[in-house]
Each structure stands twice: as C-alpha cells, then as structure tokens.
N, CA, C and O atoms as a Tinker XYZ file with bonds, in Angstrom:
   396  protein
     1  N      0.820000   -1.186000    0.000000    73     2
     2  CA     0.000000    0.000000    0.000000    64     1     3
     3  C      0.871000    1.259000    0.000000    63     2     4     5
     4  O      0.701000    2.125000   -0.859000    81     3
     5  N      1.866000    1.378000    1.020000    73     3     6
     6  CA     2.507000    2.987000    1.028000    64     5     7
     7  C      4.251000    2.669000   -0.211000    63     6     8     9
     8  O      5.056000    3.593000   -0.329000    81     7
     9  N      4.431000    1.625000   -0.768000    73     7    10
    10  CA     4.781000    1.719000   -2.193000    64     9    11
    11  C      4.217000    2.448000   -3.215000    63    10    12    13
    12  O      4.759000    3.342000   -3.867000    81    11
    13  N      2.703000    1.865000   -3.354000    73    11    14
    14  CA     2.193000    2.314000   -4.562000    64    13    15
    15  C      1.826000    4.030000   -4.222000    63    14    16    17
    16  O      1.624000    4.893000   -5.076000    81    15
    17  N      1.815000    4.173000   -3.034000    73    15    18
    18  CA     1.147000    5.995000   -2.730000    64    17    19
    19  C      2.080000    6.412000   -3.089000    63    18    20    21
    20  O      1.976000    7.227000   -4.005000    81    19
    21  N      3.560000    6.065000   -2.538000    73    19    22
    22  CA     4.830000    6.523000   -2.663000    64    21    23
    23  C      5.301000    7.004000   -4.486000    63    22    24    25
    24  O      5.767000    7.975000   -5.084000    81    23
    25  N      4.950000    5.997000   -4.698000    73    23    26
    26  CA     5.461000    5.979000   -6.298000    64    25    27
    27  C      4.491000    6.745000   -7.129000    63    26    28    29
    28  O      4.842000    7.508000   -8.028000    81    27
    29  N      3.082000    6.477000   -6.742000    73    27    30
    30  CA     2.370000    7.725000   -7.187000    64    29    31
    31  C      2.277000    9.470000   -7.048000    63    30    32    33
    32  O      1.755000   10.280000   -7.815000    81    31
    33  N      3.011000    9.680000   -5.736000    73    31    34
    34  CA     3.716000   10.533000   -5.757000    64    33    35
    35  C      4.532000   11.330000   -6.536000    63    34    36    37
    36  O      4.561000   12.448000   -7.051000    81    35
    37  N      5.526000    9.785000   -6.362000    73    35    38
    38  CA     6.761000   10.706000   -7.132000    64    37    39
    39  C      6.638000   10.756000   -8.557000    63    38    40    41
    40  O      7.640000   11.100000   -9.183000    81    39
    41  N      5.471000   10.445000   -9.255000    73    39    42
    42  CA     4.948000   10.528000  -10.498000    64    41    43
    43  C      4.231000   11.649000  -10.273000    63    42    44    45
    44  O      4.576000   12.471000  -11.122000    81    43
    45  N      3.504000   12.044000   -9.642000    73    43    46
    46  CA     2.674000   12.986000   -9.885000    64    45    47
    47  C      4.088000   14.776000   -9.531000    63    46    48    49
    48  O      3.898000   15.904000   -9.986000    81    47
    49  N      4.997000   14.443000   -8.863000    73    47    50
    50  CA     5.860000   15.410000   -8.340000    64    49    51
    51  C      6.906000   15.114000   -9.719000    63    50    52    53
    52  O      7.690000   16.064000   -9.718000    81    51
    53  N      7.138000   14.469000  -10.538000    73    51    54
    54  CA     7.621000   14.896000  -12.126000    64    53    55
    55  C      6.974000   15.334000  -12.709000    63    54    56    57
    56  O      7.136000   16.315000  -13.433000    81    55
    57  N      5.994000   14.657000  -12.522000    73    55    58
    58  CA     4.483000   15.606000  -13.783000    64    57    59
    59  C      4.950000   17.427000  -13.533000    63    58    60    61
    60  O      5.598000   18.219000  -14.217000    81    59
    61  N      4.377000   17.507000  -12.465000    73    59    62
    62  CA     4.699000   18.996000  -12.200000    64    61    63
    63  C      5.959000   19.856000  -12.229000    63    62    64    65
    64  O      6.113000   21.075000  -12.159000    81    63
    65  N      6.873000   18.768000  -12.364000    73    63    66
    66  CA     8.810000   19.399000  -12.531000    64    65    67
    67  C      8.449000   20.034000  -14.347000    63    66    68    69
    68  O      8.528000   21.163000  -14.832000    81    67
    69  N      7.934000   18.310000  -15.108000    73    67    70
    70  CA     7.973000   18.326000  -16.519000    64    69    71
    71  C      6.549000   19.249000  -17.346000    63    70    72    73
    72  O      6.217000   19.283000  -18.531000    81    71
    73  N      6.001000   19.873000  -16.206000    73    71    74
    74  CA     4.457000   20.093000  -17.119000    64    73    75
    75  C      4.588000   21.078000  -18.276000    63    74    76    77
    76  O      4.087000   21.138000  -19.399000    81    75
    77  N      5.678000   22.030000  -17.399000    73    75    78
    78  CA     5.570000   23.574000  -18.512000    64    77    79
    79  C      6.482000   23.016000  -19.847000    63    78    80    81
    80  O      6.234000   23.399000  -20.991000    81    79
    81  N      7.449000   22.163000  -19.559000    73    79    82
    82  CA     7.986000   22.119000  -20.929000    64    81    83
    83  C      7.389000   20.918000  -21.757000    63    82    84    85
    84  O      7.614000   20.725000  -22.951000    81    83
    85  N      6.825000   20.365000  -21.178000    73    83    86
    86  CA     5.809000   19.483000  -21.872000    64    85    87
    87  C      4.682000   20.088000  -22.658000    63    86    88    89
    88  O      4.332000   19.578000  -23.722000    81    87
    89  N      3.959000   21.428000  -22.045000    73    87    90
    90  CA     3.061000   22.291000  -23.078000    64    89    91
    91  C      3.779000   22.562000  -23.919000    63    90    92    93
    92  O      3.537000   22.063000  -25.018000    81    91
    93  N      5.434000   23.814000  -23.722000    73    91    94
    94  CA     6.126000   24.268000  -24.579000    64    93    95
    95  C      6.515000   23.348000  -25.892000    63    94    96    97
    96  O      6.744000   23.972000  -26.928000    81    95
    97  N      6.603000   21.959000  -25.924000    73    95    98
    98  CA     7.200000   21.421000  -26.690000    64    97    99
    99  C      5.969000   20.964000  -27.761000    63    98   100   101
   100  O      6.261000   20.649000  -28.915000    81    99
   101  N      4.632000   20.956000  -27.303000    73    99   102
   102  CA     3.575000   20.253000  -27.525000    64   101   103
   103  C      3.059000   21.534000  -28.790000    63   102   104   105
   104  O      2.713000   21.252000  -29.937000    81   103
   105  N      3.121000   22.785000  -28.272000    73   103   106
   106  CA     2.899000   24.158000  -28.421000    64   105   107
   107  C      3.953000   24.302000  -29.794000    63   106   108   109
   108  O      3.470000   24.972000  -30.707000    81   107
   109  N      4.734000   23.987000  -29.928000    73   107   110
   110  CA     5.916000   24.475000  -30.957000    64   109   111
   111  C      5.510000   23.207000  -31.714000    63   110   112   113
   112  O      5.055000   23.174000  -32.857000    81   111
   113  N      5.743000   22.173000  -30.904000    73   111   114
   114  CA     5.180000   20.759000  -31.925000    64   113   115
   115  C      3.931000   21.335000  -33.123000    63   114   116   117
   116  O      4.098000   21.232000  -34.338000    81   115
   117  N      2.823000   21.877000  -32.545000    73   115   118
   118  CA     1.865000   21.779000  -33.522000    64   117   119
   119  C      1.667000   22.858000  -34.818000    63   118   120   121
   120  O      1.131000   22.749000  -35.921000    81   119
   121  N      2.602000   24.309000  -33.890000    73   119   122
   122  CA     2.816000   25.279000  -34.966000    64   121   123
   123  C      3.147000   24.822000  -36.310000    63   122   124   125
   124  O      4.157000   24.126000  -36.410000    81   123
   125  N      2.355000   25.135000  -37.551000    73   123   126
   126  CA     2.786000   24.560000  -38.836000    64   125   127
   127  C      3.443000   25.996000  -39.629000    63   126   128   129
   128  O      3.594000   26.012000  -40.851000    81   127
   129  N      3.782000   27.110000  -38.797000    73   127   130
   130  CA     4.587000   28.072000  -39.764000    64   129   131
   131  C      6.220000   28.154000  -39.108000    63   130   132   133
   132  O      7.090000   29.009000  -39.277000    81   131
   133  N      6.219000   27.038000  -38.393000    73   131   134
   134  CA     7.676000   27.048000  -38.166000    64   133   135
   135  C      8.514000   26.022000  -39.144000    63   134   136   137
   136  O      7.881000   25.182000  -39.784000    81   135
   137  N     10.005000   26.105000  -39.255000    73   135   138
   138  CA    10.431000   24.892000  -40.288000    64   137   139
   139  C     10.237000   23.573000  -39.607000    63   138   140   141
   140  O     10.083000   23.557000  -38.385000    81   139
   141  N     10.234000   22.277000  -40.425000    73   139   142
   142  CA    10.068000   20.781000  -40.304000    64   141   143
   143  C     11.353000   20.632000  -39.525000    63   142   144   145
   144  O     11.287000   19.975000  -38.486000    81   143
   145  N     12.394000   21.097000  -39.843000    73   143   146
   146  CA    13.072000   21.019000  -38.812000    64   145   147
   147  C     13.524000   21.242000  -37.388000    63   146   148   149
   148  O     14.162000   20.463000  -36.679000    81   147
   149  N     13.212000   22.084000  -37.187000    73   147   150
   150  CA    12.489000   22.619000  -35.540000    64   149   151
   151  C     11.390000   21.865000  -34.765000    63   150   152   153
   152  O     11.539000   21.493000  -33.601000    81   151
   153  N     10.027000   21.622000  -35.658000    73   151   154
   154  CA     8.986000   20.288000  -35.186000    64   153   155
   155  C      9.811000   19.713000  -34.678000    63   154   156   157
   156  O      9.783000   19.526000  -33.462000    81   155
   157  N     10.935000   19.196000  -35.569000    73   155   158
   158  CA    10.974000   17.267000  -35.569000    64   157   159
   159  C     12.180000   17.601000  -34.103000    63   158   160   161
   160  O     12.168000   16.763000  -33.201000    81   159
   161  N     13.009000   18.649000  -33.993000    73   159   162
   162  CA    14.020000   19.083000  -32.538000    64   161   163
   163  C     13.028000   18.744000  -31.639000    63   162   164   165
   164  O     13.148000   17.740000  -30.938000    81   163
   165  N     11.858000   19.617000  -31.567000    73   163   166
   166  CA    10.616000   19.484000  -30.465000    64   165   167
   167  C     10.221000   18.166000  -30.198000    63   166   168   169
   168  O     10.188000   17.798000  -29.024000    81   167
   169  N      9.927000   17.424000  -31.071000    73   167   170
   170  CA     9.311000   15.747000  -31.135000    64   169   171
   171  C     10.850000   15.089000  -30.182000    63   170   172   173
   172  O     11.062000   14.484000  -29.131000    81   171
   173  N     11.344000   15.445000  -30.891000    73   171   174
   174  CA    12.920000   14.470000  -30.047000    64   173   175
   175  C     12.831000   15.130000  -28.962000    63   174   176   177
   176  O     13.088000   14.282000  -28.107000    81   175
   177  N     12.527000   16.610000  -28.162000    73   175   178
   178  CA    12.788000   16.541000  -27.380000    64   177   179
   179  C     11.837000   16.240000  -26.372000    63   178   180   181
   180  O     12.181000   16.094000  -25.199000    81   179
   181  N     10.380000   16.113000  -26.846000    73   179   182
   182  CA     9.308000   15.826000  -26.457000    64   181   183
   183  C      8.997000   14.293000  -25.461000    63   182   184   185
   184  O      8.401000   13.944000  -24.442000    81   183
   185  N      9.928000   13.680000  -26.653000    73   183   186
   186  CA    10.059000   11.869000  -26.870000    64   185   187
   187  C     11.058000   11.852000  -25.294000    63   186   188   189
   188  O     10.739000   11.105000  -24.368000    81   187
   189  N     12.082000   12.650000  -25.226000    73   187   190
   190  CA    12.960000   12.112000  -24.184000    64   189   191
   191  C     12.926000   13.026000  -22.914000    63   190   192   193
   192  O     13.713000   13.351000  -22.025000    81   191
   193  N     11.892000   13.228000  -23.194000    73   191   194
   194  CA    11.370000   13.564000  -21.355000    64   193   195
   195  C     10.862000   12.032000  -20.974000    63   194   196   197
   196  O     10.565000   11.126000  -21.754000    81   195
   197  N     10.856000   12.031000  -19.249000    73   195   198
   198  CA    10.781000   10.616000  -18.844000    64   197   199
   199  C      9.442000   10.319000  -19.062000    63   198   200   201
   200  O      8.631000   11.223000  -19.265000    81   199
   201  N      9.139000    9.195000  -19.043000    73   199   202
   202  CA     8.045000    8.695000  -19.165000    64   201   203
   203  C      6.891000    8.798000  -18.118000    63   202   204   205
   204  O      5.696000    9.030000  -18.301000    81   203
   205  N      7.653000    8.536000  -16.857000    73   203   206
   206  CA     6.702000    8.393000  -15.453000    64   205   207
   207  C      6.522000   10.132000  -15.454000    63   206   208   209
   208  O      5.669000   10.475000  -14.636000    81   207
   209  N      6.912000   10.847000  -15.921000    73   207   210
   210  CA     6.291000   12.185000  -16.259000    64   209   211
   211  C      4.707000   13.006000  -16.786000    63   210   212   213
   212  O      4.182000   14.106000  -16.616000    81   211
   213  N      4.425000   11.904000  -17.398000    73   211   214
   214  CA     3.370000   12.093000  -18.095000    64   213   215
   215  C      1.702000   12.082000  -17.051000    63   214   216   217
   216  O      1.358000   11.592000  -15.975000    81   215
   217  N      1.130000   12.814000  -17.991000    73   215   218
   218  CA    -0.458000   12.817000  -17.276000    64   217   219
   219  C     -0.930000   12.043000  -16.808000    63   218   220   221
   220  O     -1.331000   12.006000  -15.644000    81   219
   221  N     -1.034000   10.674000  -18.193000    73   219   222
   222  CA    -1.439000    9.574000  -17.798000    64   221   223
   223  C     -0.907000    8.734000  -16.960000    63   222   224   225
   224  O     -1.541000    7.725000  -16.650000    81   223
   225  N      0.145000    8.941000  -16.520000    73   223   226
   226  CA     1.046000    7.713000  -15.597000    64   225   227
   227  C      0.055000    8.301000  -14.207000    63   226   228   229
   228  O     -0.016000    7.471000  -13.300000    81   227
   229  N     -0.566000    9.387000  -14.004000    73   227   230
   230  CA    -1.219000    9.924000  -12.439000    64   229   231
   231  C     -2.023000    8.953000  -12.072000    63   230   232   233
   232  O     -2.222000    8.445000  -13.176000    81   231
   233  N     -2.627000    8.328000  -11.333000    73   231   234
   234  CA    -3.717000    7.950000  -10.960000    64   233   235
   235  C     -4.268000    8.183000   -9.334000    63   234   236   237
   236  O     -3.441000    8.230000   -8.423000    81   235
   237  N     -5.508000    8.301000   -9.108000    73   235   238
   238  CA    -6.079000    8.647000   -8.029000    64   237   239
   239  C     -6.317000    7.147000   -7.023000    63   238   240   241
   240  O     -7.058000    6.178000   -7.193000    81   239
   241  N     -5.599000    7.392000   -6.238000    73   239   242
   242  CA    -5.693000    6.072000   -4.910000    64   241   243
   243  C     -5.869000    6.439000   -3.715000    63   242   244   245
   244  O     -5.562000    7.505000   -3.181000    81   243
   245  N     -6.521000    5.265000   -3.171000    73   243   246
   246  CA    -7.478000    5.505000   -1.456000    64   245   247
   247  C     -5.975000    6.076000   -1.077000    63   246   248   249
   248  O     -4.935000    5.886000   -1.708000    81   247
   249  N     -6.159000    6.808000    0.102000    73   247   250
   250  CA    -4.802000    7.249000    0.738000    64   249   251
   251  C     -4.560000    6.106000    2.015000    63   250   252   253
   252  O     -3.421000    5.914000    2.440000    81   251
   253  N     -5.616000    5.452000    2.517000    73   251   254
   254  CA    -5.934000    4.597000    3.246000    64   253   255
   255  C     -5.649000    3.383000    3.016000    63   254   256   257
   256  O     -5.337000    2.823000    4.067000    81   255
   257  N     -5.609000    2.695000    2.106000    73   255   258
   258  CA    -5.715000    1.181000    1.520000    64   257   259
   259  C     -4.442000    1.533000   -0.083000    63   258   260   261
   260  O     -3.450000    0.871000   -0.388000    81   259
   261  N     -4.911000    2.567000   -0.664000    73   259   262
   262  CA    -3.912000    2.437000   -2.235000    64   261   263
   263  C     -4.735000    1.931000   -3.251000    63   262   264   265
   264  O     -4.113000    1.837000   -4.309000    81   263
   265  N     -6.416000    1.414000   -3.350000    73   263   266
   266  CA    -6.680000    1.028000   -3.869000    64   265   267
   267  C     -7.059000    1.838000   -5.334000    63   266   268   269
   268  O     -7.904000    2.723000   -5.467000    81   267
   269  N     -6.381000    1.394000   -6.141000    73   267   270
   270  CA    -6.715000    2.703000   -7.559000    64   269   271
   271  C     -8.226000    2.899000   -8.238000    63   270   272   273
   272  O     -8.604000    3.761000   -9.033000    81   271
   273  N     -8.945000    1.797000   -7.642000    73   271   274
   274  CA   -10.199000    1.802000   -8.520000    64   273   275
   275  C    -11.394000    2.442000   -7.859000    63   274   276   277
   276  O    -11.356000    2.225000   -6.648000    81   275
   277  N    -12.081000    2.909000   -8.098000    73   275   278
   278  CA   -13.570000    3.157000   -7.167000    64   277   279
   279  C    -12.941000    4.094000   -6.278000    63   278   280   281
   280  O    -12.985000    3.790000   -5.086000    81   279
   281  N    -12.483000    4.949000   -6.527000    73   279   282
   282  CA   -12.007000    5.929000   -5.597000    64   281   283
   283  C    -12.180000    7.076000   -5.756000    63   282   284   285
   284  O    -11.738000    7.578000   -6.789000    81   283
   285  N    -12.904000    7.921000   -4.763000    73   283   286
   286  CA   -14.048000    9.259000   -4.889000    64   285   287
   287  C    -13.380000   10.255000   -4.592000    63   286   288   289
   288  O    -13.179000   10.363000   -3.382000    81   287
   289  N    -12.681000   11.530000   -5.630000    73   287   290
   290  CA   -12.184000   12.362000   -5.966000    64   289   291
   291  C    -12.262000   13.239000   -4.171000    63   290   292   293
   292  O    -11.273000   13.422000   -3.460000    81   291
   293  N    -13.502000   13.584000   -3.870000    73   291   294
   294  CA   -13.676000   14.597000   -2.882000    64   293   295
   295  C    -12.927000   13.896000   -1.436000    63   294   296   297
   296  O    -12.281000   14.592000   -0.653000    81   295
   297  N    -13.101000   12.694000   -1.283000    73   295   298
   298  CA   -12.183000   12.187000   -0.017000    64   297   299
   299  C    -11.004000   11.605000    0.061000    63   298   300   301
   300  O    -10.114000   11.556000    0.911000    81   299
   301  N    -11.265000   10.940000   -1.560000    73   299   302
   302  CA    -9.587000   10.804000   -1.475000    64   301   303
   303  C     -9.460000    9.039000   -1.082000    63   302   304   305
   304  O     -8.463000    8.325000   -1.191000    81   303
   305  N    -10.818000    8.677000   -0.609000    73   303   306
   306  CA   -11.052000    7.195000   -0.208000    64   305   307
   307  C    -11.486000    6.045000   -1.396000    63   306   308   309
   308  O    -11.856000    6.446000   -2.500000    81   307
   309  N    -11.419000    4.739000   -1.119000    73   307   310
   310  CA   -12.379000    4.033000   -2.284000    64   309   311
   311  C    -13.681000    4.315000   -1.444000    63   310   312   313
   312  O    -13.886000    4.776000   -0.322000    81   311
   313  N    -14.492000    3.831000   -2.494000    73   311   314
   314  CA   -15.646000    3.337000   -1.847000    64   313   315
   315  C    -15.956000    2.268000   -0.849000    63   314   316   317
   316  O    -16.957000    2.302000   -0.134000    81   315
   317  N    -14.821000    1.065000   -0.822000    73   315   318
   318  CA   -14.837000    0.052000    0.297000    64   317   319
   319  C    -14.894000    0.972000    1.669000    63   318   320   321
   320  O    -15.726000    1.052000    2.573000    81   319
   321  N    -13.424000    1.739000    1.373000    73   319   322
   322  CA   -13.207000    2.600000    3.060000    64   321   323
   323  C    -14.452000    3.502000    3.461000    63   322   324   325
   324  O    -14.751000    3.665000    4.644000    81   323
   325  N    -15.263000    4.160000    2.269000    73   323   326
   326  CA   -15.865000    4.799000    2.728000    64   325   327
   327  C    -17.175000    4.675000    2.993000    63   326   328   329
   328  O    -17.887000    5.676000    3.082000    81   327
   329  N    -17.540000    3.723000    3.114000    73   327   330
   330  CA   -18.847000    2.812000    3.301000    64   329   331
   331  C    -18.389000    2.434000    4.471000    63   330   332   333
   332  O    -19.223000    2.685000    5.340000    81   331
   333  N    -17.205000    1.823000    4.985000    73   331   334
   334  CA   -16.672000    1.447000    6.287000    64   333   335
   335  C    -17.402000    2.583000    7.407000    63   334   336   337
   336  O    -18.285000    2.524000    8.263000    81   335
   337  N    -16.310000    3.826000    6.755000    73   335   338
   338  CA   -16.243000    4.878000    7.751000    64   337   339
   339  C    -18.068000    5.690000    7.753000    63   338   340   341
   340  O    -18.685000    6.042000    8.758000    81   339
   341  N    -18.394000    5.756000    6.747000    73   339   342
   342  CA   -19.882000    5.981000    6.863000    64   341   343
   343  C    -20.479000    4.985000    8.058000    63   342   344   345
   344  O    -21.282000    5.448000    8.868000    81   343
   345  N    -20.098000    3.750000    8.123000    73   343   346
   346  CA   -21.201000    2.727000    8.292000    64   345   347
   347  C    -20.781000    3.258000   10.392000    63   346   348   349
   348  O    -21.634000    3.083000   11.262000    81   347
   349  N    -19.420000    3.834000   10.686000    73   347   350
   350  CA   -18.971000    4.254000   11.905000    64   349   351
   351  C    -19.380000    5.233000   12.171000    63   350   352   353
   352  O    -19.487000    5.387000   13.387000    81   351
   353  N    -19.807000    6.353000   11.351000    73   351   354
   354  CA   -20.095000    7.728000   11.707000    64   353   355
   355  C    -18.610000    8.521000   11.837000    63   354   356   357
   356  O    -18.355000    9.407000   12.652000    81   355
   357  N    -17.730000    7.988000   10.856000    73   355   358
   358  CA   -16.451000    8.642000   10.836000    64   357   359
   359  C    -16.165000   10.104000   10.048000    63   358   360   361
   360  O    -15.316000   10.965000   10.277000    81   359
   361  N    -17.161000   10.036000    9.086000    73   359   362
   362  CA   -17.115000   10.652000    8.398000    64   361   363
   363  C    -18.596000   11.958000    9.079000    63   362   364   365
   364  O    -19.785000   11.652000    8.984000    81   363
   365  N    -18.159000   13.196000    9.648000    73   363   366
   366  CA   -18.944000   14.092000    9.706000    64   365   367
   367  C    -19.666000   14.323000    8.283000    63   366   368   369
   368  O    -19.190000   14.154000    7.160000    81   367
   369  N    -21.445000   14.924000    8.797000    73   367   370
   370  CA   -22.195000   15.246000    7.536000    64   369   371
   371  C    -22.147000   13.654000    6.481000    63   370   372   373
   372  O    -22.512000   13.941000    5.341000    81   371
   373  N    -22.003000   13.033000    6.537000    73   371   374
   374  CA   -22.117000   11.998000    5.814000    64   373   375
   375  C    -23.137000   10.872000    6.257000    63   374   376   377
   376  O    -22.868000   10.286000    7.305000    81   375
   377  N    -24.415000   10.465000    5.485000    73   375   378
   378  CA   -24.943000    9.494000    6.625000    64   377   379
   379  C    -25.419000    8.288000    5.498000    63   378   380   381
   380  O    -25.903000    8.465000    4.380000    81   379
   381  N    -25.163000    7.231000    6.071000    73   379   382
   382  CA   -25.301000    5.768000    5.226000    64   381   383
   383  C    -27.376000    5.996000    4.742000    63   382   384   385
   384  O    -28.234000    6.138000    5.614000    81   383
   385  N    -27.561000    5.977000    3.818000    73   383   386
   386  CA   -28.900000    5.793000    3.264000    64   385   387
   387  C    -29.410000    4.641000    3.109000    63   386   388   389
   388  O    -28.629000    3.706000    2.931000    81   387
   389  N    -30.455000    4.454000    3.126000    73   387   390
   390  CA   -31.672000    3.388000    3.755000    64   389   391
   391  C    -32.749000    3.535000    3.188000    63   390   392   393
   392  O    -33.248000    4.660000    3.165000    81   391
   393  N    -33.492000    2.290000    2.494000    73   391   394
   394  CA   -34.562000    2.832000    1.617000    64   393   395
   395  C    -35.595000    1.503000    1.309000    63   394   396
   396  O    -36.591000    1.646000    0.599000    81   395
C-alpha cells in the first residue's frame, strides 16, 4: 500500500517538474509556420522527457488502503473505506442511506 502511494507521488511530483515544458514542446510541436526542422528538434525533445512524467502515468488512490479503482475524488477514499467509515459515523455530515 505505502509503495504504490509513494510511487504515485513521485509521479505525480515529475508531472509537475515536466508540465511547462511538456506544453512548450507540444505548443511548438503543432505550430505549422515554423520549419520541419524545428517540429521534428521538439518531437525528439518531447520523446525524451521521462516517461513516469506524463499525465497519464497519475492515478487517483485511497490514501488509506492504495486502492486505484472506485475511488471518490472529494475524499480521497475508495468506496470500500468509505462505506466502512460511513457505516462508523467517521465521516462528519455523511450518513449511510436506507430505503
């Protein structure tokens, strides 16, 4: 569990080292009144930024468990934990529904 938080971390803390030159390169990439040769500098340099850099490498996990799936933006929990902590009254303003 505090591997995968860990490492999601330090993915999400490159993202933000690499973000601005990742627009910049993306930005010059698409300009079509610059020369083909300049693009293709941008593409190479685009290509060798790290990988675990990228947007998509982010993902959102319980901070509690690590679990990546079913996990609700506003707490930060999955839904397993937070059905737990609902079902305790852990969670202020929150109340388990019944119907």
């Amino acid at each position: 569990m505090e591997n995968r938080n860990l490492k999601d971390a330090k993915r999400r803390e490159a993202f933000y080292h690499v973000e601005q030159k990742r627009i910049l390169y993306k930005a010059l990439l698409k300009d079509r009144g610059l020369s083909h040769r300049i693009r293709f500098e941008m593409c190479l340099k685009l290509n060798a930024l790290p990988r675990a850099s990228a947007r998509v490498k982010i993902q959102n996990r319980c901070v509690l468990t690590g679990r990546a799936k079913a996990v609700l933006r506003k707490f930060k929990i999955s839904r397993i934990c937070m059905r737990e902590l609902v079902a305790y009254g852990a969670l202020p303003g929150v109340t388990k529904s019944s119907w």
